[in-house]
N, C-alpha and C positions, 0 to 999 in steps of 0.2 A: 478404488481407482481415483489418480488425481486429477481433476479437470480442470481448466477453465483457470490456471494458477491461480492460487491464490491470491489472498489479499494482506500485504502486506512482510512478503519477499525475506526469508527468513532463513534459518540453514537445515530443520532437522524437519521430519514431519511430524513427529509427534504421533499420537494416538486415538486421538477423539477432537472431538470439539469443545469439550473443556477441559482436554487437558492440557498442563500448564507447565511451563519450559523454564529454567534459568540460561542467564549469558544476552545468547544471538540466536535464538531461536523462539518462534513461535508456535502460535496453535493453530491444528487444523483448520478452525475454522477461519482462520484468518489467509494462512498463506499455501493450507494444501486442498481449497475448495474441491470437494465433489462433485458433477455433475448433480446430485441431488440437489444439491447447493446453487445450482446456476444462477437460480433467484437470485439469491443473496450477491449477486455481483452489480445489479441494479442500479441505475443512475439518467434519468431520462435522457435528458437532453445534453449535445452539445451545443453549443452557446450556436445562435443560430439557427439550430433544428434539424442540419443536414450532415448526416455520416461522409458525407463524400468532402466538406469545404475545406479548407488549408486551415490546418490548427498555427496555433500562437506559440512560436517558434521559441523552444528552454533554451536558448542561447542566454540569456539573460538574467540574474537573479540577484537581488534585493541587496543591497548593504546589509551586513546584521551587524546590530549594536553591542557593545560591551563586551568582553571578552571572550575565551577560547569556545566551541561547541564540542556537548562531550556527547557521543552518541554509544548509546546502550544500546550494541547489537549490530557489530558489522558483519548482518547477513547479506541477502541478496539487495535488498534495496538500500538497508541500513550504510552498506559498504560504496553504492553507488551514488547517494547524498554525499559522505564523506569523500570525494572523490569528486564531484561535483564543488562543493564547498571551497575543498583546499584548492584547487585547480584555477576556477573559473574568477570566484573570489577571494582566492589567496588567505582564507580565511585558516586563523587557526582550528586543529580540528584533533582532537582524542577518541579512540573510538574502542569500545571492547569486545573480546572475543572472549570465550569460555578457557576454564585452563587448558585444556586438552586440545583445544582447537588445531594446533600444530598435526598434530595424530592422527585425528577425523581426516577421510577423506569423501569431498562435499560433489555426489555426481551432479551435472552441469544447470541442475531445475533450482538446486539452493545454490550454486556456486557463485561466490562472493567476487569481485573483481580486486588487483594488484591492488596494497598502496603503500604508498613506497614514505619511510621515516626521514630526515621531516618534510613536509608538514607535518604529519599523521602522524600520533604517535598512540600505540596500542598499548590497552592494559588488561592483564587476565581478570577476568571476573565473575562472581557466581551468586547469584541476589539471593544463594541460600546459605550462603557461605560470608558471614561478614568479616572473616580473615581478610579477605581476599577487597574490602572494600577500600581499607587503608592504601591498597595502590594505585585508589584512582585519583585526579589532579583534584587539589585543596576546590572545594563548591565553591567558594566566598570568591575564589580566581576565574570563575566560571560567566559567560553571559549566557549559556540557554544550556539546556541538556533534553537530548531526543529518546527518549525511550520506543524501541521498532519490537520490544518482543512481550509475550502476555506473560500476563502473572495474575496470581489471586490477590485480595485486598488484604489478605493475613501476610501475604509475600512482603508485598508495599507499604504497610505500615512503617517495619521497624527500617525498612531503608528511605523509607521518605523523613522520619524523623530524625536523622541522622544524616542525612545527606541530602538530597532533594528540596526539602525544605528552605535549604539555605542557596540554592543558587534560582535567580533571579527571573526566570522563564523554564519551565517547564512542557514540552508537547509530547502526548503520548498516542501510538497506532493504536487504533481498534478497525473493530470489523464489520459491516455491512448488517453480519447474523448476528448482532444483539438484535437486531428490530423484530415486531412482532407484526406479523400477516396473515390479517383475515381472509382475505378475497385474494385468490390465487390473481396478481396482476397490478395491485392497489399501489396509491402514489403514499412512498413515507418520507419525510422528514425528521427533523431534528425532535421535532416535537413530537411524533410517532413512540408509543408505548412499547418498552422493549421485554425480551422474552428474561423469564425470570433464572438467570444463568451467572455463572462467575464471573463471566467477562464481563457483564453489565453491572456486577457491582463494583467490578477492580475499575472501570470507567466511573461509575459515582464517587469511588474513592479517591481520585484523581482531579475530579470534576469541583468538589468541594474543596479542594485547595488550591483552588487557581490556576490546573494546570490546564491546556488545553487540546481534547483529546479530535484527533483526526478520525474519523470513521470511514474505513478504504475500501472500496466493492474491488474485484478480484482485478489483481495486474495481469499485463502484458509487456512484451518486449515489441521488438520490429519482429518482421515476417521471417527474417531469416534465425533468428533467434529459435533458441529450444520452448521459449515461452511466446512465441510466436501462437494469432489466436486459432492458426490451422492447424499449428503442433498440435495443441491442447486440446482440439476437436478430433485430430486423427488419433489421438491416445484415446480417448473416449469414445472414439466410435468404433475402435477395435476391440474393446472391452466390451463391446456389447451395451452398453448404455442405452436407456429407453430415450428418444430421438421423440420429444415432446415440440412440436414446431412451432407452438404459440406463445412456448414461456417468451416472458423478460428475461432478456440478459441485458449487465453494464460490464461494463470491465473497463479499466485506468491504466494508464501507459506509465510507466516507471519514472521518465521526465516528469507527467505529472503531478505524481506524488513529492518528487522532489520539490517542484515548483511549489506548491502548496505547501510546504514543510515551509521554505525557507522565508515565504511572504508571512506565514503566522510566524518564523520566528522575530522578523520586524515587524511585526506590526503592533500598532500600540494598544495597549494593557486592556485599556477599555474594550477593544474590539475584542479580543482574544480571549481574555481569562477570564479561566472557570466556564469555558463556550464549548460544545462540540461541533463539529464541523464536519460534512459529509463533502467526503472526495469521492468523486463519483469517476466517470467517464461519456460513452455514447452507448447511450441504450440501442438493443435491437430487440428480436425475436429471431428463437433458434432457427430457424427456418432460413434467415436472411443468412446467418453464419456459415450453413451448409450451402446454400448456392454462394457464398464468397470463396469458399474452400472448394467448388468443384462439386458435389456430390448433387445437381441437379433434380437425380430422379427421388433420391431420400428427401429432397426438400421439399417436393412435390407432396411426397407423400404424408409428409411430417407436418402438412401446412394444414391439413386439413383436423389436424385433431385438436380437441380443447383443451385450456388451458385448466388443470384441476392441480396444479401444484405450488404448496401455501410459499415455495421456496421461491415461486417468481414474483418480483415485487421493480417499481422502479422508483432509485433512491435517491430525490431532490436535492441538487449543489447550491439552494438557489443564496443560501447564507454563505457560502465559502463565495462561491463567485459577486455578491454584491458585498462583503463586507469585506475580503481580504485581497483580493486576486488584482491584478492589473483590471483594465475597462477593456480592451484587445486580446486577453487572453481568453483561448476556447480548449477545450479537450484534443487532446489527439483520438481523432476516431478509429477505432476498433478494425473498422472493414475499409479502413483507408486502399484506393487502388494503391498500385506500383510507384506507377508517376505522381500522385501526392504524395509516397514517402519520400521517393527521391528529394524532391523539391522542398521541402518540412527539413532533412537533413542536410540542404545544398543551402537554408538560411541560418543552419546555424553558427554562431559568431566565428570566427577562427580558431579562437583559445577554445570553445567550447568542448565538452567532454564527447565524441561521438555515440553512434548508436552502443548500448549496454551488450556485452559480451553474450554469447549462448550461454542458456542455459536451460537446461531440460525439463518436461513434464516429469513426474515419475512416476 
């Protein structure tokens, strides 16, 4: 069962938690969280402290320097940066899909939004397939390249050697579930010891060549969306899911991922590279989530039980928001009422991209 979207908005689900995708797709652990997982979407605070206060409106984002952005993997989020990008900031923007992607069809939980040539210009691609790399734009033309999907450190070698290496800025998605948790509830950072897995060493592999890896607790969309945080609960809670009311939950709203993407990709070197950075959201407990979605008497009941699961963890922003972020910017909260999204969406700039299309649990 998928709960709680994942982390890191991808197109396929994959099969496990480590396993590992070419193109525009990720790993479970990243973009199809399970309710097992809830934990792992952790992120204490929003700036502030209060789930209910006006977040810091994504109408806005950063000049990037140097030239075009090529982003690996225009899945669910992948596809709504690039759109974001070219839009907002008129920015050049390449973006890749798998060869077959034409074919695939993406039900509405990965489904990727329009983008329309040009700006955008798409290239098929397969990170296992180096045929297929000669069609992507000369790297040395390049000012950043976003990688949104996992891969093993045996994957990324021969394409970082060959390619990556030579363009100028490097950001790569990871996940929440590298971290390692003792204490069902414990505060982790950057600094926090991570679990001995692929994806934490395709993150050191990465890490050591200057790139700089994003680490995402599970997204969301707005309310009305399929990734909406009541969808993701009523998918879960129809599957029968054990209704643990003391875990930590975080979860990150799609803007803010973007938001975070595009301030590390200006922001200067020393801040950024060879850095990880946790992108978090607004922590809660499950408990608060099911009285936010209506289910009062489950959350009564669900409040009362302890927390014994190593998944719930809350995962400190406190590096991304003091080294990269605006000073005004705050998360979008999770259990935002009605009337704060309205208001959240009625500041954002005119050109700005609006709320992100449905898309579904699955």
């Amino acid at each position: 069962v998928r709960m709680m979207c994942g982390a890191c908005g991808g197109e396929s689900p994959g099969g496990g938690a480590e396993r590992h995708h070419s193109g525009s797709a990720e790993e479970d652990d990243c973009l199809g969280a399970s309710i097992r997982e809830l934990g792992e979407l952790a992120q204490p605070l929003v700036r502030g402290g209060d789930l209910g206060a006006a977040p810091f409106a994504p109408g806005s984002l950063p000049e990037l320097p140097g030239g075009p952005v090529l982003i690996l993997g225009a899945g669910w989020v992948g596809s709504r940066l690039a759109a974001r990008l070219s839009q907002e900031r008129c920015a050049r923007v390449a973006v890749t899909n798998r060869p077959d992607w034409r074919s695939r069809q993406k039900e509405a939980y990965f489904a990727p939004v329009p983008l329309n040539p040009p700006p955008v210009s798409r290239h098929a691609f397969d990170i296992d397939a180096p045929e297929t790399w000669d069609a992507l734009p000369e790297p040395e033309t390049l000012g950043a390249a976003v990688l949104t999907f996992a891969a093993t450190a045996d994957q990324l070698r021969p394409f970082w050697e060959r390619y990556l290496r030579k363009v100028p800025r490097t950001v790569a998605y990871s996940s929440t579930a590298v971290y390692r948790v003792d204490v069902p509830g414990q505060e982790v950072d950057e600094t926090t010891p991570l679990r001995p897995t692929a994806r934490a060493a395709a993150d050191a592999f990465m890490l050591q060549r200057g790139a700089t890896v994003l680490t995402i607790s599970g997204i969301f969309g707005e309310a009305q969306d399929a990734r909406g945080v009541c969808t993701c609960f009523a998918a879960y809670a129809s599957a029968g899911g054990a209704l643990n009311g003391q875990k930590s939950v975080n979860m990150v709203h799609v803007d803010d991922i973007i938001a975070a993407t595009a301030h590390a990709l200006a922001a200067e070197d020393a801040l950024v590279a060879g850095a990880r950075l946790n992108v978090g959201g607004g922590v809660f407990k499950l408990h608060e989530l099911m009285s936010h979605c209506k289910y009062p008497q489950a959350a009564e009941a669900a409040h009362a039980r302890d927390d014994t699961d190593l998944s719930s963890k809350a995962v400190l922003s406190t590096r991304l928001l003091q080294t990269v972020m605006p000073r005004d910017f705050s998360f979008v909260p999770p259990l935002e009422s009605a009337a704060a999204a309205a208001a959240r969406r009625a500041a954002l700039a005119p050109d700005a991209v609006g709320p992100s299309p449905a898309a579904s649990p699955a």
